[in-house]
C-alpha positions as CSV (number, residue, x, y, z in Angstrom):
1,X,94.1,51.5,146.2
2,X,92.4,54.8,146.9
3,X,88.3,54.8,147.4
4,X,86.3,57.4,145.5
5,X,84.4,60.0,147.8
6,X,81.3,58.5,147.1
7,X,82.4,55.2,148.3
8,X,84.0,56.4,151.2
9,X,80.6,58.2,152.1
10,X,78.7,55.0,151.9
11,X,81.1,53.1,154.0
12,X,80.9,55.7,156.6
13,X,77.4,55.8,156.0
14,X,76.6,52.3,156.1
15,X,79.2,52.0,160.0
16,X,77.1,54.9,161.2
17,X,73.6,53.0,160.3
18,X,74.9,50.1,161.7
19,X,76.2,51.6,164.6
20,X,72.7,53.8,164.9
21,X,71.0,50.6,165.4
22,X,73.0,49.0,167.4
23,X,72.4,51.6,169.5
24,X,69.1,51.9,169.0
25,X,68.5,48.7,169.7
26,X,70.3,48.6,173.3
27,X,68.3,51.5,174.3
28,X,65.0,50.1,172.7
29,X,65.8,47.2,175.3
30,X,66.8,49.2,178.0
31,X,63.5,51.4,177.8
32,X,61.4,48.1,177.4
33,X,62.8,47.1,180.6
34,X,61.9,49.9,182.7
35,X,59.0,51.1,180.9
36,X,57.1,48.7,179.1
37,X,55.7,48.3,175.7
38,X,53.3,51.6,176.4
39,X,56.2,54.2,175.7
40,X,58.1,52.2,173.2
41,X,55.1,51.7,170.6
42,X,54.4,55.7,170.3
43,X,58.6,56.2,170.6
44,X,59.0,53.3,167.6
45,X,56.6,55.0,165.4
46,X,58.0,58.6,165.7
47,X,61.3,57.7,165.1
48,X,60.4,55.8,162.1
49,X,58.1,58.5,161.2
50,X,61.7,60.6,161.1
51,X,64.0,58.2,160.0
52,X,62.0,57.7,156.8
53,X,62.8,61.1,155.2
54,X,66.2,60.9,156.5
55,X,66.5,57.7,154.9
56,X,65.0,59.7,151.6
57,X,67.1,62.2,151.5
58,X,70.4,59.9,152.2
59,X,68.9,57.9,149.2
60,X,69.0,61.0,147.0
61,X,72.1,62.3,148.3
62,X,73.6,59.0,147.1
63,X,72.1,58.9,143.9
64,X,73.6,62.5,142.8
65,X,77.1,61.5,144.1
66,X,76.7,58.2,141.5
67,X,75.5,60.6,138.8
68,X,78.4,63.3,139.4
69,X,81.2,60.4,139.6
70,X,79.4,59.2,136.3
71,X,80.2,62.1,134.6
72,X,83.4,63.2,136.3
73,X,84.5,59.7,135.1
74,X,83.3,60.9,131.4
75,X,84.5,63.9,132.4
76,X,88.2,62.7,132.6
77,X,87.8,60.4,129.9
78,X,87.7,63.6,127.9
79,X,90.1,65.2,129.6
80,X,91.9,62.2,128.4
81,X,91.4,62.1,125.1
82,X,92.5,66.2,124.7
83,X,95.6,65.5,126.4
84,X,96.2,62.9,124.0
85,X,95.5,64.9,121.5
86,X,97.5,67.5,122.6
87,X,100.5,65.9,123.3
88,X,100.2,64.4,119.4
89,X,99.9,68.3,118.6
90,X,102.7,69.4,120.6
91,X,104.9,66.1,118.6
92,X,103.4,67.1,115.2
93,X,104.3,71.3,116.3
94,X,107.9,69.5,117.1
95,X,108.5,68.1,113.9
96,X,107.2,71.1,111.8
97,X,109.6,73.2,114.1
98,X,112.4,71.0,113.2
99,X,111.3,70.9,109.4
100,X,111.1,74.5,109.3
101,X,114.5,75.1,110.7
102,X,115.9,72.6,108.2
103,X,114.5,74.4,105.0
104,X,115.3,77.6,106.5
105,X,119.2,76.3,107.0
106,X,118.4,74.8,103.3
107,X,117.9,78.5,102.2
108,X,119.9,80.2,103.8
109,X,122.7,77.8,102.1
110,X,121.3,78.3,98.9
111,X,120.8,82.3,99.0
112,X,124.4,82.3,100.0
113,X,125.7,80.0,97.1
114,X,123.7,82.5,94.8
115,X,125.1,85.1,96.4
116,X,128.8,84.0,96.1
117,X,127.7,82.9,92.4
118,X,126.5,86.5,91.6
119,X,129.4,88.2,93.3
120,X,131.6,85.9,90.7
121,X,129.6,86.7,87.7
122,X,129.9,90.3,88.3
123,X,133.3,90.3,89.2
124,X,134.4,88.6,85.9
125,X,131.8,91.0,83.5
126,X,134.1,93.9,85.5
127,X,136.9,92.3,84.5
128,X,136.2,91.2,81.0
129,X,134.6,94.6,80.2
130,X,137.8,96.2,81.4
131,X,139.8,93.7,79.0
132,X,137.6,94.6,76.4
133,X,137.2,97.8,76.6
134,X,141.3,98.7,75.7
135,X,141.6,97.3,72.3
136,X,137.8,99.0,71.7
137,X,139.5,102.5,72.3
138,X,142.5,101.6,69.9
139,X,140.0,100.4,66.9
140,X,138.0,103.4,67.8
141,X,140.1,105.9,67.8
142,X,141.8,104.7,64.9
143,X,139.1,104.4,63.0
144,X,138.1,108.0,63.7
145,X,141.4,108.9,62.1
146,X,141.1,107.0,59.2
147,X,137.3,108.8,58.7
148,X,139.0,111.9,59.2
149,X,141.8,111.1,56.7
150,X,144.2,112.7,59.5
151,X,147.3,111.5,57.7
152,X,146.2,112.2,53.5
153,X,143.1,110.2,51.8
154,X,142.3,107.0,51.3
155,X,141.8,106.7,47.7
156,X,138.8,104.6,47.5
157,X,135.7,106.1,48.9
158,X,134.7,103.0,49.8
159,X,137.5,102.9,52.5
160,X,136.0,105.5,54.4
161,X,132.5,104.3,54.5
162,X,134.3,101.5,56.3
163,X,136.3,103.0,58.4
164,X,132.9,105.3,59.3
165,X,131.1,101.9,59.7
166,X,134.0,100.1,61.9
167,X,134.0,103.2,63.9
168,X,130.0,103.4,64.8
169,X,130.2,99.6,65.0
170,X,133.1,100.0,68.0
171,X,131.5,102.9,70.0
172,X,128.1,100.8,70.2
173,X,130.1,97.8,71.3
174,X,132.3,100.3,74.1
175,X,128.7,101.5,75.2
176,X,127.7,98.3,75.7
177,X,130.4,97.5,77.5
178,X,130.9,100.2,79.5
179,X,126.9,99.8,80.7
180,X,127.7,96.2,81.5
181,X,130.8,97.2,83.5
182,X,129.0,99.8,85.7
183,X,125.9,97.1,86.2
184,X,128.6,94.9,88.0
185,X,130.1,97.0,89.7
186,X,126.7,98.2,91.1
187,X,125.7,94.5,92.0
188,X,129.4,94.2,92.9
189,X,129.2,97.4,95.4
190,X,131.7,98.5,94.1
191,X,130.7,101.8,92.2
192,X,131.9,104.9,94.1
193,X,129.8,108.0,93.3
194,X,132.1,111.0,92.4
195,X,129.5,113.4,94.4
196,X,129.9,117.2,93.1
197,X,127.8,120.2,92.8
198,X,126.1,119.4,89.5
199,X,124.4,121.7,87.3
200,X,121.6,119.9,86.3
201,X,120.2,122.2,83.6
202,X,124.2,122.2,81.7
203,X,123.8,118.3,81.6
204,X,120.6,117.9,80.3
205,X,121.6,121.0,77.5
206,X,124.8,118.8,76.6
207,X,122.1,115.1,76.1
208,X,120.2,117.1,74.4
209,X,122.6,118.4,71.9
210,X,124.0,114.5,71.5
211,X,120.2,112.9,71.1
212,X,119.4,116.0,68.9
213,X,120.6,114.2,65.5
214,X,119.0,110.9,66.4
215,X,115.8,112.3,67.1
216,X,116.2,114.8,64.0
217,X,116.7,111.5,62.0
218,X,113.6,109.9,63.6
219,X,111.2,112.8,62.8
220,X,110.6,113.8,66.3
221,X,110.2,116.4,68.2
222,X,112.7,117.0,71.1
223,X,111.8,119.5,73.7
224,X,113.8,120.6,77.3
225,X,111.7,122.6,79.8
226,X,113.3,123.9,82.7
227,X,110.7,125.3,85.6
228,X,112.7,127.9,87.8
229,X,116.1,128.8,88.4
230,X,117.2,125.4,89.6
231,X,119.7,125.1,92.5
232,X,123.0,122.3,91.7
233,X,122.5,119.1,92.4
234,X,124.8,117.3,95.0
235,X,125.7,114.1,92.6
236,X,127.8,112.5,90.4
237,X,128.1,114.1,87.5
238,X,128.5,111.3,84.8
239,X,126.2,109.5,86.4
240,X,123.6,112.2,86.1
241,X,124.1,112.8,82.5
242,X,123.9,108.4,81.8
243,X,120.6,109.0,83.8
244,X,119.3,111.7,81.3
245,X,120.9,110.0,78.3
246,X,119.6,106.4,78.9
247,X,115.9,108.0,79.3
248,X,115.9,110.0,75.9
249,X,117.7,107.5,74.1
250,X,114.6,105.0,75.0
251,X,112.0,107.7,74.5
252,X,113.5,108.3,70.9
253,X,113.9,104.7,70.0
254,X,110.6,103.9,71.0
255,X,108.5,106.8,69.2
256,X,107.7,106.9,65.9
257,X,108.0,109.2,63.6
258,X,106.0,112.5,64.2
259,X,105.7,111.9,68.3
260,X,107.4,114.2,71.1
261,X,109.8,113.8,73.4
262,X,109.7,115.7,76.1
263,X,112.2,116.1,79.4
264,X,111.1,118.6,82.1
265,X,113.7,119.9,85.1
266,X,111.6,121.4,88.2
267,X,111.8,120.9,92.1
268,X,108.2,119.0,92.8
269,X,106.6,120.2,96.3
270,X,108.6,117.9,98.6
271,X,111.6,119.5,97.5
272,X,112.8,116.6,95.3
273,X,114.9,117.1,92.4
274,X,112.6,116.3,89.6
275,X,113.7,114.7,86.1
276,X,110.7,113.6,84.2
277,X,111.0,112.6,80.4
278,X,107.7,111.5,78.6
279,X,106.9,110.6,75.3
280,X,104.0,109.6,72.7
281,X,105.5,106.3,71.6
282,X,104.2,102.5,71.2
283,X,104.3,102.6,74.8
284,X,104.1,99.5,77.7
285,X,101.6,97.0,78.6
286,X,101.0,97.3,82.3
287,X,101.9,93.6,82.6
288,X,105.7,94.5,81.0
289,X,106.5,97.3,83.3
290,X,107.8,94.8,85.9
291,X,110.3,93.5,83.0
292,X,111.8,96.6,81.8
293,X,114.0,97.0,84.9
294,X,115.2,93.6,85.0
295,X,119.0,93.1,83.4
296,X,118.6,91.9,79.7
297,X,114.8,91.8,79.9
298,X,113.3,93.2,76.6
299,X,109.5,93.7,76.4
300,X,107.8,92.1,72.9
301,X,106.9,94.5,70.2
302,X,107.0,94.7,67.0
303,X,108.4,98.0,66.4
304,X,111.2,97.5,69.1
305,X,112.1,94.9,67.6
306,X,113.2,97.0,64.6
307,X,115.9,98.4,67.0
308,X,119.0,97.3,68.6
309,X,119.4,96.9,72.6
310,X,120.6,94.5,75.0
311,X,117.7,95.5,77.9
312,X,120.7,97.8,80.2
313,X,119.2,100.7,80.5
314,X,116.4,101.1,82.2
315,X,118.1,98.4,84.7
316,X,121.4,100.5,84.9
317,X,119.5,104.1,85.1
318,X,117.7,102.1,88.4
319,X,120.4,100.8,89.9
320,X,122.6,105.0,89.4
321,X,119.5,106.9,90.4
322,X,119.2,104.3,93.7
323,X,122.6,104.9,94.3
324,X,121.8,108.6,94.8
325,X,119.1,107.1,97.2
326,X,116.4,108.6,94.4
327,X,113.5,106.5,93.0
328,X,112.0,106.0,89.7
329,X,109.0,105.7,88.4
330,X,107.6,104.4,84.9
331,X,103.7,104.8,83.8
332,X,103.1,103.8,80.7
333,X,100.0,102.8,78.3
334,X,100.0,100.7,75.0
335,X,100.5,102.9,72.1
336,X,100.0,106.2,73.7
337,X,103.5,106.9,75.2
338,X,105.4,106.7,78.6
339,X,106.4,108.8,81.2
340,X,109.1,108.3,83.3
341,X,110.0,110.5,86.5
342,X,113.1,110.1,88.4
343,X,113.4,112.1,92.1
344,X,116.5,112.5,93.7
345,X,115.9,112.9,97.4
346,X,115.7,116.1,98.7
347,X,118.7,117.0,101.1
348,X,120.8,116.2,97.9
349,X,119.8,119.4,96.7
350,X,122.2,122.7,97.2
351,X,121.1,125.9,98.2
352,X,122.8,128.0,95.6
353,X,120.8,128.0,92.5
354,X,121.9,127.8,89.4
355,X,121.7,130.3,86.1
356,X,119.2,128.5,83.7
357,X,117.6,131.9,82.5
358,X,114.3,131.3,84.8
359,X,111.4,128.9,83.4
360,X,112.2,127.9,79.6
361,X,110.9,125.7,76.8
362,X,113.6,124.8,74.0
363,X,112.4,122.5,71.3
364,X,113.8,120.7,68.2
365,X,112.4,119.4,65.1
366,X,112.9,117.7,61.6
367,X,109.9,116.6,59.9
């Protein structure tokens, strides 16, 4: 068993007393003997006289060693209790380590089942919409014939009115289709942009002439403003023009009679290729712009409501314009209109420029 420092010192301490007076003792003696009690008494005294002090000061000495072993004792007490409580620490770290690996393997499980479950669902909209979509033409285009009266009339007028209503009935249903079949093929990665040198300002000419009726029906205005001569676009073409038709169509549905809609065509100063389309319609709360480009979503209100739509277009303009590595933006405010600006990035933009006639304003309007 190991002795403490302070122990040890008193032992040694009390050996060397003892051995101090047995020392002193022998030569007391020996100096009594040859000189007498004359030199002895003074001697005695002086040594006592120095031998107190010492005796002091070894007194203190030994009462700071007790008091520093006091507290290095409660010192390692302490020291004690924090390693306990560290190693309880390190036990509780250890078991959050290993819970934390689990949920993380718990997630990464379930992200890849969703995954695998999303791939699936898109895979068999792809396919469905592509079984769907061949009998759609056929009723379609037969339809058309039969409005047309191709081969001799029909004899009741009724039978056209039909035929016209089986007709717009089919090409909503194809449109619909044919938006659901591109979403999953987006989600499915397996859309391949058909990239060409697009002539942006031709596109947005041919939307305009196909939304012109709709918004003529509507009682809006429809205006195109082209800033510059604008260079071609490196994109896919179709793509371009669903871009342009999915934002005019929801412009037009959405404003009511009286409003504008308006679509501008400029390079902004980062050299982007600018598309913006804005409108005065009912407009968006700002805690429904998160929804409209979620698949399906449809934002509350009473006058959309009063229209038809399955929530795709927003979601599939998104997904196109991201394929062209662009970004879109929607700012919007409750029955004062929206505006929404799409950028395509700017090394997607061709030198040449193309022939739009300079800066130009065309407009449209039944009232």
């Amino acid at each position: 068993m190991k002795l403490s420092f302070w122990r040890f010192f008193l032992l040694f301490l009390t050996i060397a007393v003892t051995g101090a007076n047995v020392i002193g003792s022998v030569v007391w003696y020996v100096l009594f003997r040859a000189y007498g009690a004359d030199v002895l008494v003074p001697l005695t005294i002086t040594a006592n006289l120095v031998a107190i002090p010492i005796l002091a000061f070894l007194a203190y000495v030994i009462q700071e060693l007790r008091r520093s072993n006091d507290d290095l004792s409660g010192t390692k007490e302490n020291l004690d209790v924090h390693v306990e409580h560290l190693e309880r620490l390190r036990e509780t770290e250890r078991k959050q380590r290993t819970e934390l690996k689990r949920t993380l393997s718990e997630l990464s499980l379930a992200r890849d089942i969703s995954e695998s479950a999303n791939r699936a669902k898109s895979e068999f909209l792809a396919n469905m919409s592509h079984e769907l979509r061949t009998p759609l033409n056929a009723i379609n285009g037969f339809s058309e014939i039969m409005c047309k009266q191709m081969f001799g009339p029909l004899g009741d007028a009724r039978y056209i009115e039909y035929a016209h209503d089986i007709n717009e009935s089919g090409s909503h249903l194809l449109g619909l289709i044919n938006d659901i079949l591109d979403l999953s093929k987006i989600e499915a990665g397996m859309f391949e942009l058909k990239e060409e040198a697009v002539d942006v300002a031709k596109v947005v000419n041919a939307c305009r002439r196909i939304i012109r009726e709709r918004a003529k029906e509507a009682g809006l205005t429809l205006a195109t403003r082209f800033k510059g001569g604008l260079p071609r676009l490196r994109s896919d073409k179709r793509a371009v023009k669903q871009i342009v038709l999915n934002l005019l169509s929801n412009a037009v549905k959405f404003t009511p009679a009286g409003g504008k809609v308006t679509l501008q065509v400029e390079i902004d100063e980062d050299g982007c290729f600018s598309l913006t389309v804005s409108d005065t319609g009912i407009g968006i709360d700002a805690d429904d712009i998160s929804k409209v480009f979620t698949p399906f979503s449809q934002v509350d209100s009473s006058l959309s409501r009063k229209h038809d739509g399955t929530g795709l277009g927003l979601p599939l303009t998104n997904s196109l314009v991201e394929l062209h590595g662009g970004t879109i933006e929607l700012e919007s405010e409750l029955d004062y209109g929206t505006i929404v600006t799409v950028r395509f990035p700017a090394e997607r933009v061709l030198d040449d420029p193309a022939k739009t006639g300079g800066d130009g304003v065309k407009a449209s309007a039944a009232r």
